[in-house]
C-alpha positions in Angstrom: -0.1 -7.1 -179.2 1.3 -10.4 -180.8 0.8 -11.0 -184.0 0.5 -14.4 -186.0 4.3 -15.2 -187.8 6.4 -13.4 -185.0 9.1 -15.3 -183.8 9.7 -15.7 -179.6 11.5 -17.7 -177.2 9.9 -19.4 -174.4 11.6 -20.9 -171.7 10.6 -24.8 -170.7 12.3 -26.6 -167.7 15.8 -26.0 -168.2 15.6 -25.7 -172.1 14.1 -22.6 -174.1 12.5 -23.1 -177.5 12.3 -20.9 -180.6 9.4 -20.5 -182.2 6.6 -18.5 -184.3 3.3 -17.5 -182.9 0.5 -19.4 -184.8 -2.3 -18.6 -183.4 -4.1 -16.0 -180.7 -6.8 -16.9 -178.9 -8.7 -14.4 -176.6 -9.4 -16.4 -173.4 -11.9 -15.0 -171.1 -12.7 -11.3 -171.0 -8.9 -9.8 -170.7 -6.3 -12.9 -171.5 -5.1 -14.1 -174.4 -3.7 -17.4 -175.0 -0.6 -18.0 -177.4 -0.1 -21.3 -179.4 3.6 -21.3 -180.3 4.7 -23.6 -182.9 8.3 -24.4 -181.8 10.7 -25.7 -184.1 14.0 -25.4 -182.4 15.1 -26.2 -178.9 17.9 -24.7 -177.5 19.9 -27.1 -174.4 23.3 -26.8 -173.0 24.1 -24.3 -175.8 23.3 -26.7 -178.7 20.7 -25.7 -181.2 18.1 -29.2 -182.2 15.9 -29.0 -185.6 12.5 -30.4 -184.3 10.0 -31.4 -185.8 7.1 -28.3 -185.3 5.1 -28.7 -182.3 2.3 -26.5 -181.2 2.2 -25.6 -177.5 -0.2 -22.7 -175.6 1.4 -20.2 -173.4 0.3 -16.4 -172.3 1.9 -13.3 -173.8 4.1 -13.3 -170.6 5.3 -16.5 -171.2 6.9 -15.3 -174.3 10.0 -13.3 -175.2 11.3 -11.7 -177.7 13.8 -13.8 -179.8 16.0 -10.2 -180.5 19.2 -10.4 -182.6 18.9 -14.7 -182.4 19.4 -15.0 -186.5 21.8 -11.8 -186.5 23.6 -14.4 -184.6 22.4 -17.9 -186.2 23.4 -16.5 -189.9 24.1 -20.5 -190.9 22.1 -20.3 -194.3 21.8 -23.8 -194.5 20.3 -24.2 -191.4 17.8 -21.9 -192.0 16.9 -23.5 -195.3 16.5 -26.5 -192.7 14.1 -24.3 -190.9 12.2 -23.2 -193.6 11.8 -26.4 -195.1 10.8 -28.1 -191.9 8.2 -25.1 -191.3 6.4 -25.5 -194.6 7.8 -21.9 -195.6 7.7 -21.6 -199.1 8.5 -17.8 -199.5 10.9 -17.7 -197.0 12.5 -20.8 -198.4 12.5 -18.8 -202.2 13.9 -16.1 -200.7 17.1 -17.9 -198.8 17.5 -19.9 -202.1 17.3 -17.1 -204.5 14.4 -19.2 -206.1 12.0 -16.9 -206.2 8.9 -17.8 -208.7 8.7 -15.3 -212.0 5.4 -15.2 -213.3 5.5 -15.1 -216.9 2.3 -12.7 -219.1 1.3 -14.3 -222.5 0.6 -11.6 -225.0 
């Protein structure tokens, strides 16, 4: 079963996007359907930012995105990502800026 935050690929004409599941919807008794908030598509080899945009697919649509940021490691482009996603944690966490929360005695 999907989960909500899970990265996949999803192939579209001749281009495949890369995005994270953000939402699941159970549609009739046994289907489910999958709105995918892609933020990167992926043509002739190159790699476009986009802005996110939702789009609903089934499970089987999807694929797993496997070793894609093993192989993407460009940290500035995943601060792109994060930014452009609204991420904040993930964002904290590629910048080292992580938020300390101070106690007042």
């Amino acid at each position: 079963m999907l989960r909500e935050g899970e990265w996949k690929t999803v192939k579209i004409g001749g281009m495949t996007a890369v995005g994270y599941v953000s939402n699941i919807v159970q549609s009739g008794f046994y289907g489910y359907r999958v709105e995918l908030t892609k933020v990167i598509w992926i043509t002739d080899g190159k790699y476009h930012l986009r802005k996110p945009s939702p789009g609903i697919f089934t499970e089987e649509q999807l694929e797993p995105i496997g070793d894609f940021w093993d192989k993407h490691r460009d940290k500035e482009t995943l601060i792109d990502l994060a930014l452009l996603t609204g991420d904040k944690k993930w964002f904290e966490e590629l910048t080292g800026r992580k938020l300390k929360w101070h106690t007042v005695e």
